[in-house]
N, C-alpha and C positions, 0 to 999 in steps of 0.2 A: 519112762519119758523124761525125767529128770537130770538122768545121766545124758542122753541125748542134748537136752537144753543146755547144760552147762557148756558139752563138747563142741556143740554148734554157735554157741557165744561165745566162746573162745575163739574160735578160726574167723568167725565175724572180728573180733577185736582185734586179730592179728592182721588181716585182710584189711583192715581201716589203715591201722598203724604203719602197715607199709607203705600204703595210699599217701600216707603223710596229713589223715585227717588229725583234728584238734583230740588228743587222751580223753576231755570229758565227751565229745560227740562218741568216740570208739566205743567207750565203757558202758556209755548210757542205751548204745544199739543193742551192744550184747548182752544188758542187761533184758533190755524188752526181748529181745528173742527165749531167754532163759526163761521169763514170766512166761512167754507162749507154750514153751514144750513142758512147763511144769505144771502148770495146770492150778495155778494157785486161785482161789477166791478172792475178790475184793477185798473183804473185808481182811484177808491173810497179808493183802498187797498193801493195804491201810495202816496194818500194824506193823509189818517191817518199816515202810518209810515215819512211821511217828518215832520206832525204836531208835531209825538211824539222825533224825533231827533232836531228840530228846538226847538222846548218850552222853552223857557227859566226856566220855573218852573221845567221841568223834568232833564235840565242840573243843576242844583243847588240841586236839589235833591240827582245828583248820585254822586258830590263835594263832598256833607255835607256829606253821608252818608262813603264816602271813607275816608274824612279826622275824622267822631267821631270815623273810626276803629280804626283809625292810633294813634288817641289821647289815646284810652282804649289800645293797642298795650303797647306806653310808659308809662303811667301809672300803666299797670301790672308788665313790666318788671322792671322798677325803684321803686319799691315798693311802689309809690307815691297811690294806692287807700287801701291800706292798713295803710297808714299815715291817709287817710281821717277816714277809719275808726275809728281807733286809736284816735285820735283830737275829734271825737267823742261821743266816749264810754266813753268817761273823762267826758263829761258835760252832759251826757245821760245815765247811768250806766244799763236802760233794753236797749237791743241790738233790742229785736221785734220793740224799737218804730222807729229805722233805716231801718228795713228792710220795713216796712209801707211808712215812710215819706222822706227815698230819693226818690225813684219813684213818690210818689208824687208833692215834689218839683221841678224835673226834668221834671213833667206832663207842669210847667208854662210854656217848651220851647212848645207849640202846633206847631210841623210842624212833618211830615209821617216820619214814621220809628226811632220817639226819643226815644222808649225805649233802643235800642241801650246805647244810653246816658249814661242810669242808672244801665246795665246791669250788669261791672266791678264793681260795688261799693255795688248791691244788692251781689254779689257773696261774696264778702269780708264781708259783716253783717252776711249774711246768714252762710257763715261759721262759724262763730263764736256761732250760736248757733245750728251747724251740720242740717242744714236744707238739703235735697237734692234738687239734681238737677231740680227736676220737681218744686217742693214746693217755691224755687227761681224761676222759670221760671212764675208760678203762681202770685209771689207777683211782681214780675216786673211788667208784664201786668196787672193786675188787680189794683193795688194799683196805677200805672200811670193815666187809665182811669178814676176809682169811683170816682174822684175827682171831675172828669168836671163836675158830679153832682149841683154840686156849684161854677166853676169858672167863675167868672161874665167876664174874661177876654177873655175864650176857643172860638176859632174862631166858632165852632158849636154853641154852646148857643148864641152867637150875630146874628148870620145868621138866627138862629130860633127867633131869636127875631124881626128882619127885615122883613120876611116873613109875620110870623103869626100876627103883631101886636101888641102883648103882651112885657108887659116891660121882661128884665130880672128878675128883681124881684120875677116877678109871677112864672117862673119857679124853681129861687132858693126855694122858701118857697113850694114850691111842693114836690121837689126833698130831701127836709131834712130828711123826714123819711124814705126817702127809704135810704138812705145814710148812718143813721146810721144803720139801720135797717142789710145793705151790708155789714158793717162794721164790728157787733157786728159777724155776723154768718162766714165772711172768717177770722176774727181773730182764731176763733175756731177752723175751717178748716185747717190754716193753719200752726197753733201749739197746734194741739188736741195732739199732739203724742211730745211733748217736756214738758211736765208738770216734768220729773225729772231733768231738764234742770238748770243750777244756772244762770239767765240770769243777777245777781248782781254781776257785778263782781268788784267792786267799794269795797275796803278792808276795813272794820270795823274799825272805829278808836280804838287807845287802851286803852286812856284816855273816861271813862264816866261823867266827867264833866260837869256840864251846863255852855253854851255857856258864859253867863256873868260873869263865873270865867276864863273864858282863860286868858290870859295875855297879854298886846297889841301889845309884840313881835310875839304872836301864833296869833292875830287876822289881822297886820299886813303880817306874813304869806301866811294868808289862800287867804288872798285879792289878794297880788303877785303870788302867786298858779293861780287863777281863772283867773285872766289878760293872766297870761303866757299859760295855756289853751285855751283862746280865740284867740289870738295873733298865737297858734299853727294852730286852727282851719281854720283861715283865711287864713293862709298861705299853707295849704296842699291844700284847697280849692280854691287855685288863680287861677289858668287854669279854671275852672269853673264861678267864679265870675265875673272875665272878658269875659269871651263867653256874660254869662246873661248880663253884664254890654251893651255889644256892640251889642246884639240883641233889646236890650229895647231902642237903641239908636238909630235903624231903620238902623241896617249896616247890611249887608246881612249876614246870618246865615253861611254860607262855609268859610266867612273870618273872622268872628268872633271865629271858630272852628279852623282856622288856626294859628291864635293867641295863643290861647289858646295851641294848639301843640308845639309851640316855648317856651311859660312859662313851658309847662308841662317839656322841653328838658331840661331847664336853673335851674328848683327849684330842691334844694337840691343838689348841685352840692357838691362834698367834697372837702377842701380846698386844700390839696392836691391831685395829678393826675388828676387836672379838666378834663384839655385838652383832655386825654386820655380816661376817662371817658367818654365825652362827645362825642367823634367819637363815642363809643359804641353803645350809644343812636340814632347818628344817623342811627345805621343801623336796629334800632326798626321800623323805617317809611318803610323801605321795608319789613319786618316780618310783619307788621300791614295791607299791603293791602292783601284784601282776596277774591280774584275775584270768588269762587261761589257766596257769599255774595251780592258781586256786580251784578250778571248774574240775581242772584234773581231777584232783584230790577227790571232787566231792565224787565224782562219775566211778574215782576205785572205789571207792569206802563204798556206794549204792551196789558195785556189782559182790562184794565181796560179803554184805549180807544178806544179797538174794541168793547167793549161792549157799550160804549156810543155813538159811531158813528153806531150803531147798531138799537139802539132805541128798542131795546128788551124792556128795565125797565120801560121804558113809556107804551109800551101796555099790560105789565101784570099786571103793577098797575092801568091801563084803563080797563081791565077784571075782577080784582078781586072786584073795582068798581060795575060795571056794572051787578055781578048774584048775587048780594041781600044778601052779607056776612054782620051780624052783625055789628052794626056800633065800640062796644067796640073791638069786633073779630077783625077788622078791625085796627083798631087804635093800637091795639099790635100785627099782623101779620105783615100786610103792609111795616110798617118801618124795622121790624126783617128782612124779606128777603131780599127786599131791600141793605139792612147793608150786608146780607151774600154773596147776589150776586154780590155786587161791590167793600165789601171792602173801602169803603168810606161814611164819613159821611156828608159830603154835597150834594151829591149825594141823599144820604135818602132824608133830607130834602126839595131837589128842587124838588123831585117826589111827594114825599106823601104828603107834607103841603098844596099845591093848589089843591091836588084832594080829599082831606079828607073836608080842611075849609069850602065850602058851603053845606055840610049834617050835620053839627055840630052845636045842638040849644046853643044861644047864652050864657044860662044862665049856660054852662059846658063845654065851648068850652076852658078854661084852663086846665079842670083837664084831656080831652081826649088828648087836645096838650101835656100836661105833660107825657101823656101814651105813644104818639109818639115819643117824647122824648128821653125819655127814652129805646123804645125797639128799635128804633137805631140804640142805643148805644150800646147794648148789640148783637143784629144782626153785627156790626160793629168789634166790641171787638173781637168776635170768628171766624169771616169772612179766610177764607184761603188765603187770598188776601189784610189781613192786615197787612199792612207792620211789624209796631212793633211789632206783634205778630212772623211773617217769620222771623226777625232780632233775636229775645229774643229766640228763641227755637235754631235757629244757633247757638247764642255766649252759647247758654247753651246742644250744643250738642244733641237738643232732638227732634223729630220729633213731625208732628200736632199730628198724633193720640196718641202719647203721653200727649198730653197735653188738646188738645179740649175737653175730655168728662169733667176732674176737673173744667175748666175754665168756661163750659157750666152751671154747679151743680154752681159755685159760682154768674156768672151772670146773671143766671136764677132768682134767691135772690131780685137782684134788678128788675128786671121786676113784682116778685109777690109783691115787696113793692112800689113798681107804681100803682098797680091795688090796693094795699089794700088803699091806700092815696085816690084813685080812687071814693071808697065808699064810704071812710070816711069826703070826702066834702060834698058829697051827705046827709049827717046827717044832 
């Protein structure tokens, strides 16, 4: 009955979502339905919800994610992510390679719900080369995740490396062809339809000289130019630098965001009417909090420990197990649902790596681990229960079924460049 409830919470949550109900009303129905077909006691119901208000990981959670509003909040309003871009497009003159590599770089913060993060700053490149709303909502999430492909650091890939036994290594050199492979095909994807697009916007100089007849005033210049450019860069970018500085530093992610909201208040102040200015700003922190936003959150986090206190995901990956489903089949189902039904990807991995590892002969038990891997990440990625995913379609005004079918077309990509790497060791 269990498996039942989770399954039928699901379709209730998707059935909402498309409806265009509010994420915490969706999460919180499919939650009660899960409670009904589980069968759980009171006093069972009692103790999950004190686990999930007590948690320390779930009150940092709803902190960080209140205070990255409030940050993207000031930031939009002070024109400060349009500086970032700006500081930018100076040292990067194509604009696509921004809307790729923030969300990426912002991927090194790994904790739920950080495309948030990147969301104001993907919106600010993206405009600038008229991308829409979906097409931004696309490259957030996808460009955040495809990365983990290879980040030796992403809490997944170390987990999976603890589990399965295998170094990280073996997975990075797995995952490269799928990676580019994701790469080369959502680049296409995602600006098939901008090829009349001038994405150089970096002014033709007027002089065709070669370089070793400039003059040492102009090459002098060009040096002060490029300083003065980096120097800008840095500086639009300090709220951020310092978050990353003070997260790498092992200070809790909410107060490192908090910091970061008082730089964002403080930079760029104008030399005259600070003061006044400055009150302005502060009244960006109450514009900033956005409590659906917030409800969301709480409505995932509630479904995502009824279902673990549930133990649904253990006996259907015990069943799929157990009626004789291919072993490949297996190694990219498994993980996919998994990922879709919880919305988490440690959860994939503590299910399916110990029920997969002893049917796996020894002399391919990377390249099938690579497959699990990988599908996930991608069951993960598209999950309606993934936070950055419910966060990035919020700040981008768009619902799931807006977004899930593109998302599915582009992550599906890397799961067939999983299976093809899959053969291709078998040579």
């Amino acid at each position: 009955m269990p498996v039942v409830g989770i399954l039928a919470g699901f379709v209730l949550i998707i059935y909402l979502l498309r409806k265009r109900f509010s994420i915490g009303i969706s999460m919180l129905s499919g939650t009660t339905i899960l409670i009904i077909f589980s069968g759980m006691s009171l006093e069972a119901i009692g103790r999950v919800l004190w686990n999930i208000i007590s948690a320390s990981a779930n009150i940092t959670l709803f902190f960080t994610i209140l205070f990255v509003s409030i940050l993207a909040e000031i930031l939009s309003k002070t024109e400060g992510l349009d500086r970032m871009v700006s500081s930018l497009k100076a040292l990067f003159p194509d604009v696509r390679f921004l809307v790729i590599s923030l969300p990426a770089l912002v991927g090194i913060l790994s904790f739920p719900g950080g495309a948030i993060f990147s969301a104001p700053m993907v919106q600010s490149s993206g405009e600038a080369v008229s991308l829409s709303p979906l097409k931004k909502a696309l490259s957030n999430v996808f460009y955040r995740h495809l990365f983990y492909l290879v980040n030796p650091v992403y809490s997944g890939m170390i987990l999976m490396s603890e589990v399965s036994g295998l170094r990280i290594m073996d997975y990075i050199l797995f995952n490269i062809g799928t990676l580019i492979v994701a790469l080369v095909f959502s680049f296409w994807f995602i600006f098939q339809y901008r090829t009349d697009q001038n994405y150089d916007e970096v002014p033709v100089p007027d002089s065709e000289a070669p370089i070793n007849q400039k003059s040492f005033d102009e090459s002098n210049s060009t040096i002060h130019s490029f300083i003065n450019k980096i120097i800008e860069v840095v500086r639009s970018f300090l709220p951020f630098l310092v978050i990353v500085a003070m997260f790498l530093s092992n200070i809790p992610l909410f107060i490192a965001i908090l910091c970061g909201m008082v730089i964002a208040l403080l930079n760029y102040l104008p030399r005259e009417n600070w003061l006044s200015t400055l009150i302005t700003r502060f009244r960006y922190i109450i514009s900033g909090i956005k409590l659906p936003l917030l409800f969301g959150v709480v409505g995932v986090v509630v479904f995502q420990d009824f279902v673990v206190a549930s133990n649904a995901v253990d006996t259907l990956a015990e069943g799929m197990t157990r009626v004789g489903v291919p072993l490949l089949l297996l190694a990219a189902a498994l993980p996919y649902l998994v990922g879709m039904l919880t919305g988490n990807p440690w959860a994939v991995i503590a299910t399916t790596v110990p029920l997969l590892m002893p049917a796996l002969p020894e002399e391919l038990k990377g390249a099938y681990l690579g497959v699990v891997f990988v599908s996930g990440l991608v069951g993960y990625l598209n999950s309606p229960l993934h936070l950055c995913f419910i966060l990035s379609n919020e700040y981008f005004g768009l619902s799931w079924k807006d977004v899930v079918p593109k998302l599915h077309i582009m992550s599906m990509v890397m799961l067939v460049g999983s299976l093809i790497t899959f053969f291709v060791v078998q040579l």
